[in-house]
C-alpha positions as CSV (number, residue, x, y, z in Angstrom):
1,X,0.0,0.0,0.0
2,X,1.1,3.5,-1.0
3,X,2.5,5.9,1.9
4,X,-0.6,8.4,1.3
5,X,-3.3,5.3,1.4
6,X,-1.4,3.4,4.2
7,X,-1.7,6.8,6.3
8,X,-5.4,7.8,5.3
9,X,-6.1,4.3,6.0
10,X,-4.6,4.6,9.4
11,X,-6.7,7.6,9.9
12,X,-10.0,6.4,8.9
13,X,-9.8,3.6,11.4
14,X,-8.3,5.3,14.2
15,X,-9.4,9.1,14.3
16,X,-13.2,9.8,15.0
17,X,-14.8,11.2,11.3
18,X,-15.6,14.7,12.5
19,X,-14.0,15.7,9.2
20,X,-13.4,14.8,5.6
21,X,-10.4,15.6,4.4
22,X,-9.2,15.8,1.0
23,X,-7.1,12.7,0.1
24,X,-3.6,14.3,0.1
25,X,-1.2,13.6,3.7
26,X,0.8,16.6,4.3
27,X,4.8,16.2,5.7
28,X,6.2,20.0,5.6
29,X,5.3,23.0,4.3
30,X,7.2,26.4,3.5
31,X,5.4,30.0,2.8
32,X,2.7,29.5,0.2
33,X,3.8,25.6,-0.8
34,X,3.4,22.5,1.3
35,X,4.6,18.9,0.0
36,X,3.0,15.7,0.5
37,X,4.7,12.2,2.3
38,X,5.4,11.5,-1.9
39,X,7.1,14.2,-2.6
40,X,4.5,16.2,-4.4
41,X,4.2,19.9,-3.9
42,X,1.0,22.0,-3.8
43,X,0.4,25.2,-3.3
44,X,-1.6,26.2,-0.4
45,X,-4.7,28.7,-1.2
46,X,-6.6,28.3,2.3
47,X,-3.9,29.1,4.9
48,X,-5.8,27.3,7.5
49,X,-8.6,29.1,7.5
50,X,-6.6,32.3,7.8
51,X,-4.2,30.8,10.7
52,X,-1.9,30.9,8.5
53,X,-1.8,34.9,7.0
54,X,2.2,34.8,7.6
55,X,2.7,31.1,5.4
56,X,4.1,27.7,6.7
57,X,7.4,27.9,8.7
58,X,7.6,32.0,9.0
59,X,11.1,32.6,10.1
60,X,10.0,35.5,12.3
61,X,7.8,33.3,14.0
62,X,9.2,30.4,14.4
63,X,12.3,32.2,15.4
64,X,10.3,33.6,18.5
65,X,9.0,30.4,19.0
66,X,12.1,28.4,19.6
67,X,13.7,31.2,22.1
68,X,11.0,30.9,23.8
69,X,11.3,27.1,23.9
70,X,14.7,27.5,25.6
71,X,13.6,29.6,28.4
72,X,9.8,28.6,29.6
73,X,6.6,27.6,27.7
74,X,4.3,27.4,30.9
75,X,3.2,28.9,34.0
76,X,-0.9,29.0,34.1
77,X,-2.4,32.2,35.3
78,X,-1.1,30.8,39.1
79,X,1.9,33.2,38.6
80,X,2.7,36.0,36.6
81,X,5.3,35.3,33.6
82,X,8.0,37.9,31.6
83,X,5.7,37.7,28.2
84,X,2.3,38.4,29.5
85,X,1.9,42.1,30.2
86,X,3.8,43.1,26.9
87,X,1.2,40.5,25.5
88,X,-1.7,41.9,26.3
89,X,-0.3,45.8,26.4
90,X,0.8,45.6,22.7
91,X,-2.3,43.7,21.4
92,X,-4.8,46.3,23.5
93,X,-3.2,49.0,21.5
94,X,-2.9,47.4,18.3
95,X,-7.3,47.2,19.0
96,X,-7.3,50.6,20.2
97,X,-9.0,49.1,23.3
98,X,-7.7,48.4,27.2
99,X,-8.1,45.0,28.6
100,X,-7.0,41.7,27.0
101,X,-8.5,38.1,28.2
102,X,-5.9,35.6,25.9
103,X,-7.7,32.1,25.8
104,X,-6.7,29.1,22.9
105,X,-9.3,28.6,20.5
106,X,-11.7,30.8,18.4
107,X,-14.2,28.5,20.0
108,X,-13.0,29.2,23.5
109,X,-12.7,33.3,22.8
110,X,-16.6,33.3,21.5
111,X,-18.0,31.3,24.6
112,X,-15.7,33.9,26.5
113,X,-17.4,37.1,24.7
114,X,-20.6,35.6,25.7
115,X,-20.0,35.2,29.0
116,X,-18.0,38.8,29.0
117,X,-21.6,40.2,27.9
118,X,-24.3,38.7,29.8
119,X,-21.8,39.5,33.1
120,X,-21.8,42.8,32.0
121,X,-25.5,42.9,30.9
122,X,-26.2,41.9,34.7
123,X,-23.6,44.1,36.8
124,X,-23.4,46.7,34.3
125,X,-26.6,47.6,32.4
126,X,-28.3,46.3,34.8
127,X,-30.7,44.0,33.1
128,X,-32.5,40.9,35.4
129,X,-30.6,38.2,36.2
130,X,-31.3,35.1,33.8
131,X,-32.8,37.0,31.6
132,X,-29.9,38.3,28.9
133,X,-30.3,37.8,24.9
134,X,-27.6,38.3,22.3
135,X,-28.6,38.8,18.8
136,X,-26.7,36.8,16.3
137,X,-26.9,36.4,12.5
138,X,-28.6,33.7,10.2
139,X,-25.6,31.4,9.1
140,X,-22.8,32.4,11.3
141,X,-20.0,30.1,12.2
142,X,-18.6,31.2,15.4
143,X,-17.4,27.4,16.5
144,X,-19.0,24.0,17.5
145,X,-19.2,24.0,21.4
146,X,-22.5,23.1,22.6
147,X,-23.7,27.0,23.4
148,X,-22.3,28.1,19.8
149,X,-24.2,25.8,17.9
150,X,-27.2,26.6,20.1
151,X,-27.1,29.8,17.8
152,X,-26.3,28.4,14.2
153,X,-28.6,27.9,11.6
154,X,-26.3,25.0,9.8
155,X,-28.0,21.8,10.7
156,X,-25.4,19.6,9.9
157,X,-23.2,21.7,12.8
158,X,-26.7,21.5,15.4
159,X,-28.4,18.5,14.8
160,X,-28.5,15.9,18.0
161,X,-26.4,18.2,20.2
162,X,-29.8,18.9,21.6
163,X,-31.1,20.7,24.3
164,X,-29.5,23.9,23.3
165,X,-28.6,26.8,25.4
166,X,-31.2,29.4,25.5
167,X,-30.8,33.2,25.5
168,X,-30.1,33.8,21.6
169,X,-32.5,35.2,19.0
170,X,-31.0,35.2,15.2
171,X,-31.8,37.3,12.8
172,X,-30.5,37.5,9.0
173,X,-27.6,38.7,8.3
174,X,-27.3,42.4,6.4
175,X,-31.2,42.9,7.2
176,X,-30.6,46.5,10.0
177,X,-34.7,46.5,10.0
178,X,-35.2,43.2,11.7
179,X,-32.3,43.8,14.1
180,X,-33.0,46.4,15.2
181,X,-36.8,44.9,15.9
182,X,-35.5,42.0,17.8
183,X,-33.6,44.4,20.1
184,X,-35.4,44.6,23.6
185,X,-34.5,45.9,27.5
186,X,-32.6,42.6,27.8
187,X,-30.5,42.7,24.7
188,X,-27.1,43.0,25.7
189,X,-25.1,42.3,23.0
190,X,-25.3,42.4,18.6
191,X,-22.2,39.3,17.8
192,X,-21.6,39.6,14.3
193,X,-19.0,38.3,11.8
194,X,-17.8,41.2,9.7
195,X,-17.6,38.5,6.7
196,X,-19.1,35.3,7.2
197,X,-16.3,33.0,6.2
198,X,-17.9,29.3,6.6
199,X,-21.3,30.9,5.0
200,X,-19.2,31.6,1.8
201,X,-17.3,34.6,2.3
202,X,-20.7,37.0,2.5
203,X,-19.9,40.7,2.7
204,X,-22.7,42.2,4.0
205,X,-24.1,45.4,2.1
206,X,-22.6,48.5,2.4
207,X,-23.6,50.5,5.5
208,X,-24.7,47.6,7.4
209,X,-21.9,47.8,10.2
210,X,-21.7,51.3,10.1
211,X,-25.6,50.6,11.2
212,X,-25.1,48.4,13.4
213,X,-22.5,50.5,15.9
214,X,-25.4,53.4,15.5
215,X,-27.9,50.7,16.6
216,X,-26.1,48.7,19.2
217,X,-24.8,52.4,20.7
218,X,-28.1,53.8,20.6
219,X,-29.9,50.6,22.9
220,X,-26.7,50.5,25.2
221,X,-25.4,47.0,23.5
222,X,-22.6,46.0,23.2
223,X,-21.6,45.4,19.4
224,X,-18.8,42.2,19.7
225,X,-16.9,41.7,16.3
226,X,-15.7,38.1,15.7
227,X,-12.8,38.6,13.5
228,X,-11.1,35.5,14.0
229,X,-11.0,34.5,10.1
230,X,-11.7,38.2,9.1
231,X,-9.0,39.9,11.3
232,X,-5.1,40.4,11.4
233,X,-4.6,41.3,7.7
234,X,-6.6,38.9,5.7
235,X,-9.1,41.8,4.4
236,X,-6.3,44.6,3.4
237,X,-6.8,45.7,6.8
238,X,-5.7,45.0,10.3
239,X,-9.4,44.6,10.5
240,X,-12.2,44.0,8.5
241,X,-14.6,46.4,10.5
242,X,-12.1,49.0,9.1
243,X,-13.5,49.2,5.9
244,X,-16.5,50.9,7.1
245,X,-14.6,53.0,10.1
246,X,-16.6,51.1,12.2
247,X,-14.9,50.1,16.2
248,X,-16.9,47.7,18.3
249,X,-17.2,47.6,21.5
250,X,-15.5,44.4,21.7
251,X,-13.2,41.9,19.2
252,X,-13.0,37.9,19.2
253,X,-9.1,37.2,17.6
254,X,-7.8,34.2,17.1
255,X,-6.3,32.1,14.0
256,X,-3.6,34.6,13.1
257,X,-2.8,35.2,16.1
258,X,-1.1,32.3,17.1
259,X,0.9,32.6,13.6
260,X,0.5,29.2,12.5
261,X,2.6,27.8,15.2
262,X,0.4,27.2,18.3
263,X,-3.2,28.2,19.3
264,X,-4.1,31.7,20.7
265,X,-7.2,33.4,20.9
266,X,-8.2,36.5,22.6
267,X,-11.0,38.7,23.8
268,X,-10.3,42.8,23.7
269,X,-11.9,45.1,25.2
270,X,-12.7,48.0,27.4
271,X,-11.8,48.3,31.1
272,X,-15.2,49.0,31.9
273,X,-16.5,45.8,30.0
274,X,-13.7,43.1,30.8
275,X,-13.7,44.5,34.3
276,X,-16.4,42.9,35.4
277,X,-14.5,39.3,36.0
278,X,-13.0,38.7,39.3
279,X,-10.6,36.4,40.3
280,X,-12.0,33.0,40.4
281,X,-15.0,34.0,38.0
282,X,-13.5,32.5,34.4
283,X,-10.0,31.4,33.4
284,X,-8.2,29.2,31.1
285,X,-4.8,26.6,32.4
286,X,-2.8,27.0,28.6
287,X,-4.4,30.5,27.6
288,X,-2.0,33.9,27.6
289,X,0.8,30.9,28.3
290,X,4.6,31.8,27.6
291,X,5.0,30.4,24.3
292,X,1.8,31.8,23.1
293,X,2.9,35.3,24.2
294,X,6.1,35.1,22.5
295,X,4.4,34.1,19.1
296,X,1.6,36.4,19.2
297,X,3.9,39.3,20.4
298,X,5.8,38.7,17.4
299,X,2.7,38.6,15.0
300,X,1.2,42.0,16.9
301,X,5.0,43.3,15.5
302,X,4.5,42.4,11.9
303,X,1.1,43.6,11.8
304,X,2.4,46.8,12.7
305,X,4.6,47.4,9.8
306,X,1.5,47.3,7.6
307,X,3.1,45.7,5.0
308,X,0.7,42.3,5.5
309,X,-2.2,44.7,5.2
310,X,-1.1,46.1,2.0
311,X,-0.2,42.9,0.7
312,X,-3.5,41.6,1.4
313,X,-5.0,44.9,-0.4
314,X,-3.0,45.0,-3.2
315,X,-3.2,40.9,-3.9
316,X,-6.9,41.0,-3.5
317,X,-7.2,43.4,-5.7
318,X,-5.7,41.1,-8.8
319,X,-7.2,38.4,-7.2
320,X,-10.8,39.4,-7.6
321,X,-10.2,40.8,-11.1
322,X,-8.8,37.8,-12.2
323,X,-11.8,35.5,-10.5
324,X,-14.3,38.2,-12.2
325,X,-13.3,37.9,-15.8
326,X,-13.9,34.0,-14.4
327,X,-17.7,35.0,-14.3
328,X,-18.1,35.7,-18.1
329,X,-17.4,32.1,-19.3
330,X,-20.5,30.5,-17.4
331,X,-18.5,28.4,-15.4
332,X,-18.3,31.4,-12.3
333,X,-21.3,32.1,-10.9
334,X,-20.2,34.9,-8.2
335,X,-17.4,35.6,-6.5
336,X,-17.7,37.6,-3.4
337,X,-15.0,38.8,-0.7
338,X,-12.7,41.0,0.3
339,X,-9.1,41.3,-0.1
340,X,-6.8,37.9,0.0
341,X,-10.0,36.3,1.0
342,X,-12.7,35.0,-1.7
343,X,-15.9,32.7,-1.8
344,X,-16.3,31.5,-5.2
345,X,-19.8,30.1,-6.4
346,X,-19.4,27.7,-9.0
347,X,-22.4,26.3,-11.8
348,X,-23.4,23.1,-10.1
349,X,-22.9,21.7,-14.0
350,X,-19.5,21.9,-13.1
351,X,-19.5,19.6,-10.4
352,X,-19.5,20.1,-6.3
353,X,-17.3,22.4,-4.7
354,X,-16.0,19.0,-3.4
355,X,-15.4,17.5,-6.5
356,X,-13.8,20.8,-8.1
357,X,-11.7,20.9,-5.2
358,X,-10.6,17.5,-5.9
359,X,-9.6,18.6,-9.2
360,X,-7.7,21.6,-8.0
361,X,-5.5,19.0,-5.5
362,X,-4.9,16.9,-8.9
363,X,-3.3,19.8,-10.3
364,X,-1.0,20.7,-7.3
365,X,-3.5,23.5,-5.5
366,X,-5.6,23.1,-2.4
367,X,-8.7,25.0,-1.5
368,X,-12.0,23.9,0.8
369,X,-15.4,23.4,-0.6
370,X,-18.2,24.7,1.8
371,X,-22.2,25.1,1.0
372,X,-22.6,23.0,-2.5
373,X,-20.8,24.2,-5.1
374,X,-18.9,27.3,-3.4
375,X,-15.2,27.2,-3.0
376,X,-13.3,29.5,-0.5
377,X,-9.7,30.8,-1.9
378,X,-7.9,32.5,1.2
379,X,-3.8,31.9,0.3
380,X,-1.1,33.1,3.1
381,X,-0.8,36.8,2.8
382,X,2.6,35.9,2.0
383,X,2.3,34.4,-1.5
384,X,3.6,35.7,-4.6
385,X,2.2,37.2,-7.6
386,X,3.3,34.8,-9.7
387,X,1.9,31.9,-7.3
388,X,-1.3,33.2,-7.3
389,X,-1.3,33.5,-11.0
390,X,-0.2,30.0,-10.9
391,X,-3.4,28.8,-8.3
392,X,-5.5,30.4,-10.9
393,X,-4.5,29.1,-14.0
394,X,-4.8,25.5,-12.9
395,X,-8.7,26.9,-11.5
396,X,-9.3,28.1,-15.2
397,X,-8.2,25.2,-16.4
398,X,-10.3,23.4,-14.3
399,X,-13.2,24.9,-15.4
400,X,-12.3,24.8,-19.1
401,X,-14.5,22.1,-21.3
């Protein structure tokens, strides 16, 4: 048996199915290109869901990671450690906000924000205890703990994880009418994605978030931006709320943060809004550890150069023209995003965004399928010109009859 169907093999009969990967087993990787336990070499155009804006093996970062190595990679929050207040001072300011609370996951940051808000919905707005609601938005992906999908409208994410946490009331996304109708005494918080990523890369309509932080300041809510997939330079901006001058109240990170190399997540905030925990009241053994400081801190520094940013702009920019003139040949339905980031609907007489995805990995590119025949394309904000080019030819070809 091959290496790739000896280890797939391996994996089907040992690792629960929670996922269903393409058929290609992954040994290294380096900026934009990643090779395969044969020796094949294919060129990476999701960047792990945006966890990997800076590419595989980023010198910087993995730099910072091995000093770090050396010296101490864990404390818990029992004791203070060298890393942590630079941590969470340089990422407040790179927010424009106060308080940090690091955690791991994206998953883990969310479930944090919520808790953040309905504490502060009961000590600070003063609403009645038990009684909270957050608004969300119609096809949001915001993680798979058992409260998140409590709040998504993706059955395939929900079903039989029943009975689901109460206190959340959806609404569809882009539509400022019917949020701002399901907002009541008790709402305490709008948490929005300012692109949906797992929905298919939706950018809501112009104005919307702008709307929004009108809305959510006018009721007293608190407007929390999850820009875990959206955030740290994927966009063309630090963040994606950017585009419409719009700051919330409160950001989700995650992904990027962690550069690739190990898991950080973070909520940022306001004094006022994260000062309402007290010792004892949340907390997290791994999150704001050592290592994760030094990574991050080193991510927060690159970030500040702007130079990912304006990559990400200037890429994107070629990236949807080139996908556009995709749309006049049938083949291209739409193509929606923003910046390095793009959801690409493709004619179901094409195939499945599974099967075209399959096709793509055949010709030495990976991408991820979501929602039918939509494919997202979201490469390290790292790649070249030429690469991209490359990614796109072997997409044309693809869809060439």
């Amino acid at each position: 048996m091959a290496t790739t169907d000896r280890a797939i093999a391996s994996a089907e009969a040992h690792s629960a199915h929670n996922y269903h990967p393409l058929p290609v087993v992954i040994a290294s990787a380096d900026g934009a290109w990643m090779t395969d336990v044969e020796g094949r070499r294919f060129l990476d155009m999701l960047a792990g869901y945006s966890a990997l804006n800076f590419g595989h093996g980023n010198r910087r970062l993995i730099d910072a990671a091995k000093a770090q190595l050396e010296r101490v990679t864990l404390t818990s929050r029992a004791f203070h450690h060298d890393r942590f207040a630079d941590f969470c001072t340089q990422l407040a300011e790179l927010c424009g906000m106060e308080m940090v609370l690091p955690m791991n996951t994206g998953a883990e940051a969310v479930e944090t924000a919520v808790k953040t808000a309905r504490k502060w919905g009961y000590r600070t707005k003063g609403v009645p205890d038990g009684t909270a609601k957050i608004i969300v938005a119609a096809d949001n992906f915001h993680g798979r703990t058992t409260t998140i999908i409590s709040f998504s409208t993706d059955e395939e994410a929900r079903a039989d994880y029943g009975p689901y946490t109460p206190g959340f009331e959806i609404v569809p996304y882009g539509d400022l009418a019917a949020l701002d109708a399901a907002m009541t005494d008790n709402t305490v918080a709008v948490l929005l994605e300012p692109i949906q990523g797992e929905a298919g890369v939706l950018v809501p309509p112009p104005g919307y978030l702008a709307g929004v932080r009108e809305l959510t300041r006018a009721r007293n809510v608190l407007f929390i931006a999850d820009e875990i997939q959206s955030g740290l330079g994927r966009t063309g901006k630090t963040f994606a709320l950017e585009h419409e001058g719009v700051v919330p109240d409160m950001y989700v990170l995650g992904k990027a943060l962690g550069g690739g190399v190990v898991p950080v997540s973070a909520v940022v905030s306001s004094a006022e809004i994260l000062g309402v925990f007290r010792p004892g009241e949340h907390g997290s053994t791994f999150g704001g550890n050592p290592l994760a400081c030094a990574v991050a801190l080193e991510v927060i520094a690159m970030l500040r150069t702007g130079e990912y940013q304006q990559r990400a702009a200037e890429l994107g920019d070629h990236l949807h023209h080139e996908l556009g003139l995709m749309t006049t040949g049938g083949a291209v339905e739409t193509v929606r995003g923003r910046g390095l980031w793009a959801g690409v609907d493709i004619s179901p007489s094409y195939g499945t965004g599974r099967e075209i995805s399959a096709k793509l990995m055949d010709r030495g590119v990976l991408v991820k399928d979501t929602h039918g025949s939509t494919i997202r394309i979201a490469p390290p904000l790292v790649i070249s010109k030429e690469d991209l080019d490359w990614g796109l030819e072997q997409l044309r070809a693809v869809l060439t009859r």
